[in-house]
gemmi code that builds the backbone of each chain (N, CA, C; Angstrom):
import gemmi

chains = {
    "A": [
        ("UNK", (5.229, -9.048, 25.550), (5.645, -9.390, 24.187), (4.418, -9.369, 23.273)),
        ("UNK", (4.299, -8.628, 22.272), (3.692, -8.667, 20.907), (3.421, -10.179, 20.502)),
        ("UNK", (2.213, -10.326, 20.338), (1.941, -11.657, 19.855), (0.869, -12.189, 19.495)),
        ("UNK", (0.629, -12.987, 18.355), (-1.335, -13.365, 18.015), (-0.891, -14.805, 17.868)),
        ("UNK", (-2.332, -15.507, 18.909), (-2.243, -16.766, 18.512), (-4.081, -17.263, 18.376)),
        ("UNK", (-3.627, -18.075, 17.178), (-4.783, -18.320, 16.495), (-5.625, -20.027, 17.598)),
        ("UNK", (-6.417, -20.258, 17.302), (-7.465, -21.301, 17.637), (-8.451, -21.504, 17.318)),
        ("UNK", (-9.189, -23.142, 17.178), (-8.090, -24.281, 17.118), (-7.349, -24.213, 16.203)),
        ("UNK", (-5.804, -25.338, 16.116), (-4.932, -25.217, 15.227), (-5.986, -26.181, 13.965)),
        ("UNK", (-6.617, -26.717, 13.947), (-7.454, -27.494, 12.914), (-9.043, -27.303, 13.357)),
        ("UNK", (-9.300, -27.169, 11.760), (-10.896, -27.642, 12.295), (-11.793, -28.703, 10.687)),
        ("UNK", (-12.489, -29.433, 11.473), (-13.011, -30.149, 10.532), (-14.781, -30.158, 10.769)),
        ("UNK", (-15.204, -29.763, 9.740), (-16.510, -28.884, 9.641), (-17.402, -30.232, 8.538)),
        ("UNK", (-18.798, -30.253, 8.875), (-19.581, -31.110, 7.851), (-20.428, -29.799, 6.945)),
        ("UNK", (-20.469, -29.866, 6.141), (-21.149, -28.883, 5.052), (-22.160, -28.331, 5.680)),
        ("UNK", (-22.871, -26.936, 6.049), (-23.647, -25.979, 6.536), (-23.357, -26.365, 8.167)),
        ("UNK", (-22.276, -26.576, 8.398), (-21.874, -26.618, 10.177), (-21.530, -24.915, 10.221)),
        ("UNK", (-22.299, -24.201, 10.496), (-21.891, -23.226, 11.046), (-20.216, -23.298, 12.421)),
        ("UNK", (-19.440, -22.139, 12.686), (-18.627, -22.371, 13.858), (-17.643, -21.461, 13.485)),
        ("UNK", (-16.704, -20.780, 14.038), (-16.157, -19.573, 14.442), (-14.343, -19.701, 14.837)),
        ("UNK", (-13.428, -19.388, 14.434), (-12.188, -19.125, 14.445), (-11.919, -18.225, 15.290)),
        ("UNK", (-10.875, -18.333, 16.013), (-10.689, -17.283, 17.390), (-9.222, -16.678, 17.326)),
        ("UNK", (-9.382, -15.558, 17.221), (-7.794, -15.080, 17.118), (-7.506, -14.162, 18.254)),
        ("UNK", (-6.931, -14.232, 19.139), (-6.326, -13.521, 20.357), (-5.341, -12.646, 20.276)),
        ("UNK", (-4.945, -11.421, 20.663), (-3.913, -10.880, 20.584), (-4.138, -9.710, 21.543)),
        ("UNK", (-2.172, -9.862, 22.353), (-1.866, -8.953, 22.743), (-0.463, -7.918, 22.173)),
        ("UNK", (-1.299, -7.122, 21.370), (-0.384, -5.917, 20.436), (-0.466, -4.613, 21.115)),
        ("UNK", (0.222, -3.910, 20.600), (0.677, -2.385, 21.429), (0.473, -1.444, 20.833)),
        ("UNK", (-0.444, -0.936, 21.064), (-0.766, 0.342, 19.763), (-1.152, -0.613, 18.787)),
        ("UNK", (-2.236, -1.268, 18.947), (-3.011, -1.941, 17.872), (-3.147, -0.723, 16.440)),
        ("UNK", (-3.297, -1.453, 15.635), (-3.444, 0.071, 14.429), (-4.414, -0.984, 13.170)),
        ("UNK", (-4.453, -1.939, 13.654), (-5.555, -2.610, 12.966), (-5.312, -4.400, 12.497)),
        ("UNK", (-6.656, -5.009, 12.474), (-6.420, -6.715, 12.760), (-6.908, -6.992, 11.485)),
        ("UNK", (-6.150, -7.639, 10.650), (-6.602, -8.386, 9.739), (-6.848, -9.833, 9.474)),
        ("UNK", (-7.663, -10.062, 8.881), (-7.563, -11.474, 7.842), (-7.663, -12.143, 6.816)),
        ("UNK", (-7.031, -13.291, 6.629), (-6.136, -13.543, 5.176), (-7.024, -15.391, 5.091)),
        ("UNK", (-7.082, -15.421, 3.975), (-7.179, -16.631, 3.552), (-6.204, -17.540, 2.825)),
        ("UNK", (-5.679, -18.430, 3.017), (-4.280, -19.289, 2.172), (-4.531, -20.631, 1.667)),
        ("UNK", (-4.580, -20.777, 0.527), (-5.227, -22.154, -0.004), (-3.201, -22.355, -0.253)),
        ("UNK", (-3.607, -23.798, -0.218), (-2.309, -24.813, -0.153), (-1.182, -24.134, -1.505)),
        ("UNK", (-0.055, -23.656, -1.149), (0.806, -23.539, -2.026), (0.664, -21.756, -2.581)),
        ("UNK", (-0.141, -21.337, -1.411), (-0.144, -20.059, -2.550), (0.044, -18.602, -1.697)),
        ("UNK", (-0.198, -17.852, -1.999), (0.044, -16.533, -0.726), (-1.160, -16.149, -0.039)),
        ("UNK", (-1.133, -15.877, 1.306), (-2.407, -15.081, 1.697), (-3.160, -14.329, 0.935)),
        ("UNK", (-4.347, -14.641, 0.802), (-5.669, -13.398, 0.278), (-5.926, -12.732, 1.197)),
        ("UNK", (-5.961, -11.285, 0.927), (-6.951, -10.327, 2.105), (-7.869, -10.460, 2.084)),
        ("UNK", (-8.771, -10.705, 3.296), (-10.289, -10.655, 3.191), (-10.841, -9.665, 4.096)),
        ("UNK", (-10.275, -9.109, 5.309), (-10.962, -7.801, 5.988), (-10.016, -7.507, 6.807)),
        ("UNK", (-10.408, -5.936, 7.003), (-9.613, -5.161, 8.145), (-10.717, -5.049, 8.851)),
        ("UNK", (-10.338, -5.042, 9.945), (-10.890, -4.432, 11.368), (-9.708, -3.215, 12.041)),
        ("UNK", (-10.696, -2.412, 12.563), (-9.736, -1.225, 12.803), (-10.272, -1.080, 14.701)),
        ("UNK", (-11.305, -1.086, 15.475), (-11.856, -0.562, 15.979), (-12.531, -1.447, 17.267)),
        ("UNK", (-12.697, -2.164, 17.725), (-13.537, -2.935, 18.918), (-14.838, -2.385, 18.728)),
        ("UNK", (-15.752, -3.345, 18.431), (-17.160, -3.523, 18.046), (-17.361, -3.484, 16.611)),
        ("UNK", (-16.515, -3.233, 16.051), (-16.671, -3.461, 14.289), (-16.947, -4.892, 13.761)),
        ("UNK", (-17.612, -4.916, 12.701), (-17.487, -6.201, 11.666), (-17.660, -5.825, 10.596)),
        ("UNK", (-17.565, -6.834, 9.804), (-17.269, -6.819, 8.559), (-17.436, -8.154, 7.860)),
        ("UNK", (-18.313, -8.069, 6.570), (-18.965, -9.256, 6.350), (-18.311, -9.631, 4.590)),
        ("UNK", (-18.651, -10.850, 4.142), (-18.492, -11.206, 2.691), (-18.873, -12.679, 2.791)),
        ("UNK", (-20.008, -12.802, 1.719), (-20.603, -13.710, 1.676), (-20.895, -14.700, 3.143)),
        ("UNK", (-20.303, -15.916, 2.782), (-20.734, -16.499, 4.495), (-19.306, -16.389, 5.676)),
        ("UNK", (-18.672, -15.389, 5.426), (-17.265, -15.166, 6.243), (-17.966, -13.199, 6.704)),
        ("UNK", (-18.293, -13.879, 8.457), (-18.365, -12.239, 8.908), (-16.982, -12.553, 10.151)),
        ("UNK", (-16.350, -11.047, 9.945), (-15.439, -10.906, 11.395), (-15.747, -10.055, 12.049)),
        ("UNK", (-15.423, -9.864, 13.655), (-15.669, -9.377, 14.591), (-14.393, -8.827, 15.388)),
        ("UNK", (-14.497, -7.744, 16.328), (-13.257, -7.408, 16.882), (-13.832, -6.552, 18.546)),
        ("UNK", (-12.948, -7.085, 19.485), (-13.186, -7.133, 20.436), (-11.622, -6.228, 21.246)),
        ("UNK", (-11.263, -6.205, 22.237), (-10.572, -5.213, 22.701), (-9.049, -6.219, 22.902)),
        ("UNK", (-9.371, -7.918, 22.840), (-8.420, -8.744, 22.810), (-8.587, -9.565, 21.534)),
        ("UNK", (-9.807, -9.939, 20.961), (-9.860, -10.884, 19.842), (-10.561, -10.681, 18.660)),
        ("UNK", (-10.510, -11.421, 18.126), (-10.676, -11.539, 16.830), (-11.752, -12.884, 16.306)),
        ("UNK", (-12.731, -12.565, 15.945), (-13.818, -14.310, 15.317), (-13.839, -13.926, 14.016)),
        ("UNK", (-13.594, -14.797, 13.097), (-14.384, -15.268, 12.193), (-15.194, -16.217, 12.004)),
        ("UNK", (-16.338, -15.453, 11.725), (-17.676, -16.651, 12.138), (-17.898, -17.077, 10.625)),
        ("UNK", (-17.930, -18.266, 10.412), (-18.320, -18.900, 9.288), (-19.865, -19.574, 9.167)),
        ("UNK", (-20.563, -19.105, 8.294), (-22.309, -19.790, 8.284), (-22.237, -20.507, 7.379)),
        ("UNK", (-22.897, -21.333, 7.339), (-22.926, -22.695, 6.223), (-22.026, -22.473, 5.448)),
        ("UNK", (-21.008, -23.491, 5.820), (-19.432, -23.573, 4.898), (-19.744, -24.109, 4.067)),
        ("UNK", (-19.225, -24.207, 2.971), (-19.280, -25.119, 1.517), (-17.907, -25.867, 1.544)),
        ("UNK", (-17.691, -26.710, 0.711), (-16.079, -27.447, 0.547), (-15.215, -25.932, -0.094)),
        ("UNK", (-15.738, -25.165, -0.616), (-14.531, -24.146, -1.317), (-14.395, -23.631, -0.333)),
        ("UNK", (-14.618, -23.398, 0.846), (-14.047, -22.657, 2.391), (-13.141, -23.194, 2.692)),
        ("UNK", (-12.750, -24.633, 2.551), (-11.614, -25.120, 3.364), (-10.451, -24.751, 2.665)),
        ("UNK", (-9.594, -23.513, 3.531), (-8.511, -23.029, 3.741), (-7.947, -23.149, 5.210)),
        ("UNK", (-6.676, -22.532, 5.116), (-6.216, -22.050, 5.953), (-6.432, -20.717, 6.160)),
        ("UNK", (-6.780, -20.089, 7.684), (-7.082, -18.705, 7.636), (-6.515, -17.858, 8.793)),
        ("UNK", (-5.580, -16.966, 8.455), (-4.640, -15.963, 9.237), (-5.192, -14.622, 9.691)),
        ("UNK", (-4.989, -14.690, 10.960), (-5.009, -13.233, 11.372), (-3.604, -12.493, 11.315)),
        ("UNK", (-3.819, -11.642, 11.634), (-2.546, -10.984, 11.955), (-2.583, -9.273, 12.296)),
        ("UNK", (-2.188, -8.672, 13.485), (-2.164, -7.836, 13.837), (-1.222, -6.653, 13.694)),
        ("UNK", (-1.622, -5.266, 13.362), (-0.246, -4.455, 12.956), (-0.355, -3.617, 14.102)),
        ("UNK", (0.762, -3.281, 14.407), (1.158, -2.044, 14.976), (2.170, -1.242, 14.626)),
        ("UNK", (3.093, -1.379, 14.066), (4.024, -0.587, 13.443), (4.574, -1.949, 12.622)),
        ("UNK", (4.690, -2.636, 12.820), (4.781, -4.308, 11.944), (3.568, -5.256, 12.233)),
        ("UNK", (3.487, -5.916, 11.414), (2.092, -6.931, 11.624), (3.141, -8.020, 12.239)),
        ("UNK", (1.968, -8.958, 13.080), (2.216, -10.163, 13.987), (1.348, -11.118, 13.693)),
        ("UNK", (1.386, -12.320, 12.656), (0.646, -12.858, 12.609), (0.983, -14.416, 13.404)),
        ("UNK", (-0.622, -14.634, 13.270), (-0.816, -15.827, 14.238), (-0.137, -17.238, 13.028)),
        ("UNK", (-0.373, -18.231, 13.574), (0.091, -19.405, 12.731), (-0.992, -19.949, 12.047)),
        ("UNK", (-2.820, -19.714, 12.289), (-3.198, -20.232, 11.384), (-4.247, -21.016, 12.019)),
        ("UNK", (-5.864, -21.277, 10.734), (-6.418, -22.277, 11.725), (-6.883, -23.134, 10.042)),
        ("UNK", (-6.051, -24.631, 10.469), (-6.825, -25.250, 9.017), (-8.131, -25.839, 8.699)),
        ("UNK", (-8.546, -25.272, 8.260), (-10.515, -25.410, 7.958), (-10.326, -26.306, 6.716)),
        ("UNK", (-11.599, -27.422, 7.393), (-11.737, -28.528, 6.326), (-13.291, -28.937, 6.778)),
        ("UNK", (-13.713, -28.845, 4.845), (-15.457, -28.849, 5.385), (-15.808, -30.044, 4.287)),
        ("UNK", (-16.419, -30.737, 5.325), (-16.774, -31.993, 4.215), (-18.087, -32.158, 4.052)),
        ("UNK", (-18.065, -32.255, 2.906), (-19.446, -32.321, 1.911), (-20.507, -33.882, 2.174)),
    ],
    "B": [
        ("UNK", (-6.467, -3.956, -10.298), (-5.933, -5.334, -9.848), (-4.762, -5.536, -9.265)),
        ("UNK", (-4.614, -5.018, -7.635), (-2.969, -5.221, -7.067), (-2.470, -6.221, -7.347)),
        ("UNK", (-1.480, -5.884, -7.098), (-0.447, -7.220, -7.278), (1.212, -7.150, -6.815)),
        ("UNK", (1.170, -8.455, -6.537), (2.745, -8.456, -6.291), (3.100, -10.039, -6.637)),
        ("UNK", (4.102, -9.415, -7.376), (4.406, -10.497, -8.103), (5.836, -11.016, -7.920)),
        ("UNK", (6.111, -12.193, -7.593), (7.241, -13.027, -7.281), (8.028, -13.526, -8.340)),
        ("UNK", (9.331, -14.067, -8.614), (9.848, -14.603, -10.036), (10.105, -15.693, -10.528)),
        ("UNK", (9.605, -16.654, -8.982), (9.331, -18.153, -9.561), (8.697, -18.483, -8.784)),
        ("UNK", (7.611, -19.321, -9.213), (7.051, -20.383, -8.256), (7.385, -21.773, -7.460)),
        ("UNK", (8.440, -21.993, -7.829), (9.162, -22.940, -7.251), (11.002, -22.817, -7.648)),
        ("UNK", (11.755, -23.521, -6.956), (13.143, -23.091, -6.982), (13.734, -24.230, -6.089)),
        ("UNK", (14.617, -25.539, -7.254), (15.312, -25.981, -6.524), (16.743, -25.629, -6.493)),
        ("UNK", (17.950, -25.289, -5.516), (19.383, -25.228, -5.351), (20.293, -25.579, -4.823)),
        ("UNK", (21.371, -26.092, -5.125), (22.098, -26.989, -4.294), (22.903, -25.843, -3.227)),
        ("UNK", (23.241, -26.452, -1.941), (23.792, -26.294, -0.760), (24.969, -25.281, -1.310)),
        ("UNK", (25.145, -23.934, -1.029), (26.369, -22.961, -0.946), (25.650, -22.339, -2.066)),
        ("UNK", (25.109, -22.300, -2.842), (24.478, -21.271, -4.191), (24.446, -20.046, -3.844)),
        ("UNK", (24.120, -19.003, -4.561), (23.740, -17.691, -4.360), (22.678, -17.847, -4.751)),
        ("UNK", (21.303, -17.373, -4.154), (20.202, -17.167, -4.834), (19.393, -15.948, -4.514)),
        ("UNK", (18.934, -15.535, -5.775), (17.905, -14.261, -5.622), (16.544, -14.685, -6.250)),
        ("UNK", (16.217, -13.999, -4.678), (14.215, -14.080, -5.215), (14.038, -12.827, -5.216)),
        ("UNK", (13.164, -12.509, -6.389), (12.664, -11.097, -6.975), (11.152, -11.045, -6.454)),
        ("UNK", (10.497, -9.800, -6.350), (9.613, -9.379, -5.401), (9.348, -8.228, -6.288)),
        ("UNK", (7.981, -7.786, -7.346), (7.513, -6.606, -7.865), (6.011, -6.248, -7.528)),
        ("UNK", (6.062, -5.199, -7.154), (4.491, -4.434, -6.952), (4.174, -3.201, -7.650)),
        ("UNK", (2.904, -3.773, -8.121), (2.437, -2.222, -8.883), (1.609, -1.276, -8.504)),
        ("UNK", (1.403, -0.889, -7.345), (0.731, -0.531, -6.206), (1.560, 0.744, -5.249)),
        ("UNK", (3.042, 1.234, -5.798), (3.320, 2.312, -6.057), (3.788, 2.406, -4.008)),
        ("UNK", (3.659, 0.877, -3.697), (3.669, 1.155, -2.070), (4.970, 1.460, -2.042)),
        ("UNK", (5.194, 2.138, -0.326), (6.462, 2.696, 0.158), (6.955, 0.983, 0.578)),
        ("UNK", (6.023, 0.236, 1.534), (6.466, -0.359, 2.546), (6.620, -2.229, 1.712)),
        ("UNK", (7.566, -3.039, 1.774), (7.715, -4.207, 1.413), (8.113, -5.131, 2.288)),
        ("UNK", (8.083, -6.404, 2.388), (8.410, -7.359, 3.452), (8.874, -8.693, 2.656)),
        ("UNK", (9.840, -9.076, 3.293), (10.169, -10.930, 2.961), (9.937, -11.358, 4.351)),
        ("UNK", (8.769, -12.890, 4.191), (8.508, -13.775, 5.487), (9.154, -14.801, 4.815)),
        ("UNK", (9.285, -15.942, 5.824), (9.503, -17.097, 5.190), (8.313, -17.506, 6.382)),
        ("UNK", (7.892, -19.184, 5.600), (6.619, -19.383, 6.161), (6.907, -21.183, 6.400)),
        ("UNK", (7.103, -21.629, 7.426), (7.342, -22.960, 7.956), (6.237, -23.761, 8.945)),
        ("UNK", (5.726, -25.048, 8.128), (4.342, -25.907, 9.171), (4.797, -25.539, 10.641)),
        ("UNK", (3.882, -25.038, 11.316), (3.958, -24.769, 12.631), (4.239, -24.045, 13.629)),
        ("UNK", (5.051, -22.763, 12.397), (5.757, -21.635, 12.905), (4.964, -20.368, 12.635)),
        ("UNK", (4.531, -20.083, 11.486), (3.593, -19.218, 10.921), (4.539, -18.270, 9.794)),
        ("UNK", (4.179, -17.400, 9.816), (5.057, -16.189, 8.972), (6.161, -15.888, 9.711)),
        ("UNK", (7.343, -15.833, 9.656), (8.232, -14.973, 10.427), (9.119, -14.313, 9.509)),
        ("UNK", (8.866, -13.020, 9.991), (9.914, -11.418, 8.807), (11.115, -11.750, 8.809)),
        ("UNK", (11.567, -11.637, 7.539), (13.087, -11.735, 7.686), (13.760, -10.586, 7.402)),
        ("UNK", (13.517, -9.418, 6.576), (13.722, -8.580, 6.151), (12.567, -7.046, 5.876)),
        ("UNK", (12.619, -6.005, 5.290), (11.366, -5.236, 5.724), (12.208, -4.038, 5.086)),
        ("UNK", (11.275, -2.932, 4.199), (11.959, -2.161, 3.536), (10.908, -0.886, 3.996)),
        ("UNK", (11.480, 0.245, 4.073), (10.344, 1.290, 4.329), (10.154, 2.866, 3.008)),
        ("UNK", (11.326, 1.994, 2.104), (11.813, 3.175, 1.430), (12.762, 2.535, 0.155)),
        ("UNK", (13.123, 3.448, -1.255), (14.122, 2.912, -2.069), (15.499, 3.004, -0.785)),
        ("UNK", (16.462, 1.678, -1.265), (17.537, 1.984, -0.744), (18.014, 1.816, 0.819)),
        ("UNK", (16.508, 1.481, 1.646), (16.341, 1.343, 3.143), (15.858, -0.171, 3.301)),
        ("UNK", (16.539, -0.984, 4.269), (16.108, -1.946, 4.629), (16.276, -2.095, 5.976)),
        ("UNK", (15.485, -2.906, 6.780), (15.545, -3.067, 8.392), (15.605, -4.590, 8.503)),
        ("UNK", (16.063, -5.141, 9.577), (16.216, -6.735, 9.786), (15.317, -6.946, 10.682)),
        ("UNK", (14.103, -7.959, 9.993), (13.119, -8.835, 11.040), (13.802, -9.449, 12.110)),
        ("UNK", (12.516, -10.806, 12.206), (12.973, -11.403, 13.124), (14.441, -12.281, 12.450)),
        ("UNK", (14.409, -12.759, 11.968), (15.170, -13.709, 11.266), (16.213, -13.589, 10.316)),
        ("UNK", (16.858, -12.453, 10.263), (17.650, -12.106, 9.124), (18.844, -12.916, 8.673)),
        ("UNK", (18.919, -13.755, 9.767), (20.677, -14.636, 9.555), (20.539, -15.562, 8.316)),
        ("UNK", (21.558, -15.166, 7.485), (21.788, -15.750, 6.458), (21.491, -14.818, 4.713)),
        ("UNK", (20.496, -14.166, 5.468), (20.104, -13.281, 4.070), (20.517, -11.884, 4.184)),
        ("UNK", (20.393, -11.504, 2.885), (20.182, -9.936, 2.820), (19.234, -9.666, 1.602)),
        ("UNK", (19.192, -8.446, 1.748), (18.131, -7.996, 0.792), (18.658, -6.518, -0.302)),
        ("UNK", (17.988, -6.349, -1.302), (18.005, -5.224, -1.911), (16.936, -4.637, -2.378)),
        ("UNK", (16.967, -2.959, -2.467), (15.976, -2.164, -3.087), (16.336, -0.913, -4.008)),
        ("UNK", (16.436, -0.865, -4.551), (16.923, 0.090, -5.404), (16.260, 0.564, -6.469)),
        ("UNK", (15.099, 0.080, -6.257), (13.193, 1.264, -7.056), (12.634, 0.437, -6.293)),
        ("UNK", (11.063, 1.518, -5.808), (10.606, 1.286, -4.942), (9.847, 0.087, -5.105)),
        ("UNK", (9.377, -0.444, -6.913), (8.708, -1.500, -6.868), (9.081, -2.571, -6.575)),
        ("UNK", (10.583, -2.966, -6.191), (11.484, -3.950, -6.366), (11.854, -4.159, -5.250)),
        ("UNK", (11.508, -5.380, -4.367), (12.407, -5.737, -3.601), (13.079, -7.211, -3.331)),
        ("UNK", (14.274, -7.111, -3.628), (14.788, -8.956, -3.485), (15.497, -9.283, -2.346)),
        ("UNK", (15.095, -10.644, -2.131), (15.673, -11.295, -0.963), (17.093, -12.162, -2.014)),
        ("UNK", (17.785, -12.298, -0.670), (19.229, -13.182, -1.559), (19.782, -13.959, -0.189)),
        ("UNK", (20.032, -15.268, -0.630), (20.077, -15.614, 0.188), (21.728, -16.264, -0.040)),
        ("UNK", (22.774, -15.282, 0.639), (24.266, -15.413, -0.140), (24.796, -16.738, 0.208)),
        ("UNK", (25.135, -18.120, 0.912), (25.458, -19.061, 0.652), (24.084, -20.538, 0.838)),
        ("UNK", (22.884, -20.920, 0.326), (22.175, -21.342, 0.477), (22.439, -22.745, 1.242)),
        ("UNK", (21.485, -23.175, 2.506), (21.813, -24.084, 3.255), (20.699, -24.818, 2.959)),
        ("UNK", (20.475, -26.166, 3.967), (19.194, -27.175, 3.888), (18.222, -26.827, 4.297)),
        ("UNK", (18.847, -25.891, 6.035), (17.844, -24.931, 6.631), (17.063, -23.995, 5.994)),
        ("UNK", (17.196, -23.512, 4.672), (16.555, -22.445, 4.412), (15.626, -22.382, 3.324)),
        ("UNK", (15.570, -24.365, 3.278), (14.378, -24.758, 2.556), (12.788, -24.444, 3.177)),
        ("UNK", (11.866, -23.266, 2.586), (10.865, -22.981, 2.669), (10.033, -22.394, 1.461)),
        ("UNK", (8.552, -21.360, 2.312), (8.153, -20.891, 0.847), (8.406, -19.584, 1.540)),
        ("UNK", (8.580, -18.711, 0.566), (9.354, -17.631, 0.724), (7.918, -16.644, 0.367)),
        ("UNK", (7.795, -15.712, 1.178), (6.132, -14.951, 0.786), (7.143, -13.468, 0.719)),
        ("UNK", (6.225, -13.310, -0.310), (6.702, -11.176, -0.606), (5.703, -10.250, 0.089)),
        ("UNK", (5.405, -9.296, 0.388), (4.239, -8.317, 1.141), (4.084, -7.092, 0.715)),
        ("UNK", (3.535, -6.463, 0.483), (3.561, -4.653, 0.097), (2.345, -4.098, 0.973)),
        ("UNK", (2.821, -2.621, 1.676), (1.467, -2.400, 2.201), (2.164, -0.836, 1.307)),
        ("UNK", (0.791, 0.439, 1.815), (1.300, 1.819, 2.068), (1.601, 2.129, 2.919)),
        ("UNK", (2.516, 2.811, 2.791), (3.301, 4.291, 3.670), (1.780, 4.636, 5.116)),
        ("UNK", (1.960, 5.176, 5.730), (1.045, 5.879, 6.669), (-0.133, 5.253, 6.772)),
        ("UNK", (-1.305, 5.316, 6.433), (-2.517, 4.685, 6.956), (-2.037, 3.349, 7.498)),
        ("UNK", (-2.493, 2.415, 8.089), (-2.701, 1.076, 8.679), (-2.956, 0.223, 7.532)),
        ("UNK", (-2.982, 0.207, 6.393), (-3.956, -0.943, 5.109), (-3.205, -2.127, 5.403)),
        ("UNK", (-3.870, -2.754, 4.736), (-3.647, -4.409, 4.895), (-2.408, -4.787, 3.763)),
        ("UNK", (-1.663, -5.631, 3.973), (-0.291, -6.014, 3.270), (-1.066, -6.990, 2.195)),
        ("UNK", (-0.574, -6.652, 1.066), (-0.977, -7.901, -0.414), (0.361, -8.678, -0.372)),
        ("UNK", (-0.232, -9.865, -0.543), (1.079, -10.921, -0.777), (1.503, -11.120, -2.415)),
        ("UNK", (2.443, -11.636, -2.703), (2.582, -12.264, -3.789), (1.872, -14.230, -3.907)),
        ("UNK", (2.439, -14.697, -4.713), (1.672, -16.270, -4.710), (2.487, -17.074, -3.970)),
        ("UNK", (4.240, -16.325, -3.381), (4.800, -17.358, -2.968), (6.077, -17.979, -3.899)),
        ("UNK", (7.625, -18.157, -3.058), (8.223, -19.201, -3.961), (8.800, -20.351, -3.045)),
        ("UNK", (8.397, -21.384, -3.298), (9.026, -22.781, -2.803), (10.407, -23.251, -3.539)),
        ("UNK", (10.875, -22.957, -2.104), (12.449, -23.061, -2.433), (13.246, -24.154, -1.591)),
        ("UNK", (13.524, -25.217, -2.620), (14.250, -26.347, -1.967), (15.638, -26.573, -2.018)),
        ("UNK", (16.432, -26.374, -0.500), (17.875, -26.520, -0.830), (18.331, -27.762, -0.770)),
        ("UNK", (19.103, -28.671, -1.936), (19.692, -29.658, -1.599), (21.086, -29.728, -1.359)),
    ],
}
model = gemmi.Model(1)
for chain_id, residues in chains.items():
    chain = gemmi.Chain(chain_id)
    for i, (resn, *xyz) in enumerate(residues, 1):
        res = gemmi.Residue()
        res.name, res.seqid = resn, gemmi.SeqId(i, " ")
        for name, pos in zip(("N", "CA", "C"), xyz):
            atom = gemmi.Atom()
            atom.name, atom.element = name, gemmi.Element(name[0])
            atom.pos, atom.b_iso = gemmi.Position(*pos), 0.0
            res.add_atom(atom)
        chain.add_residue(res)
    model.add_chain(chain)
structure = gemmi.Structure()
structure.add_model(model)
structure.setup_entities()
């Protein structure tokens, strides 16, 4: 079965705590892994595709990584405007997204 | 500046209503999606368009249907509204062929009483 599941379901971070989001998936004909950012009440933001195993892809202090099963987003010194919620989700002929990991960084 | 744009941001309706949520993109995409999005569950598709006039049923289709009839347009309707089907309702657009990443709209929170 097609499926991404995200980890941990929470995380609570102290301001410049570096630490990393883990997204797992087993998809079929992967065709590319994304991720989304979701602040409370509003729709996912795109923030990167990954297409490829060994790729990354960086923006400001949010780099991702892609591996032949997973997915990191490594976060370097978080600020309080990081704390979102943040989605992967995998396509193959439909995307499969995971449920989510809620990031909370206290100042 | 993509976009997809939803027709309310919030939506309360009482139990048996007809309701339509509107869904526009200016981004000229083939491909559109309705999720509904519930604490703990994640996104799950309810509906999925690949074309004017074409729609396919997600995971979840019971209770709704959908329409398309220009390609920028796609609405969810949800023909007798229950308690169950209080959520936030997310819109999606990707393109046709390459793999690109789906743009959301902002979302409508829809409460059935």
């Amino acid at each position: 079965e097609d499926q991404v599941t995200q980890s941990p379901e929470a995380l609570r971070l102290q301001e410049g705590e570096s630490s990393s989001l883990n997204c797992s998936y087993t998809v079929s004909g992967l065709r590319g892994l994304f991720w989304y950012r979701q602040d409370p009440g509003k729709g996912p933001e795109f923030l990167f595709t990954l297409y490829s195993a060994g790729e990354e892809k960086e923006k400001e202090r949010l780099k991702a990584t892609l591996t032949k099963k997973e997915s990191f987003l490594h976060i370097t010194a978080p600020k309080p405007e990081d704390s979102a919620t943040y989605l992967c989700a995998a396509r193959s002929n439909q995307f499969y997204f995971g449920t989510g990991t809620s990031l909370t960084v206290i100042p | 500046d993509v976009k997809v744009t939803q027709s309310s941001r919030y939506l309360v309706k009482r139990t048996g209503e007809k309701v339509f949520l509107e869904c526009v993109q200016d981004m000229d995409h083939e491909n559109m999606f309705w999720y509904r999005q519930d604490p703990g569950l994640g996104l799950r598709l309810i509906y999925f368009s690949y074309d004017v006039k074409m729609k396919e049923k997600g995971d979840i289709p019971e209770g709704y249907s959908v329409s398309r009839e220009k390609k920028e347009r796609f609405s969810l309707i949800l023909e007798s509204a229950s308690t169950n089907q209080t959520s936030m309702y997310l819109c999606a657009s990707t393109s046709g062929g390459a793999p690109t990443e789906a743009f959301f709209g902002q979302g409508t929170r829809l409460t059935v009483v």
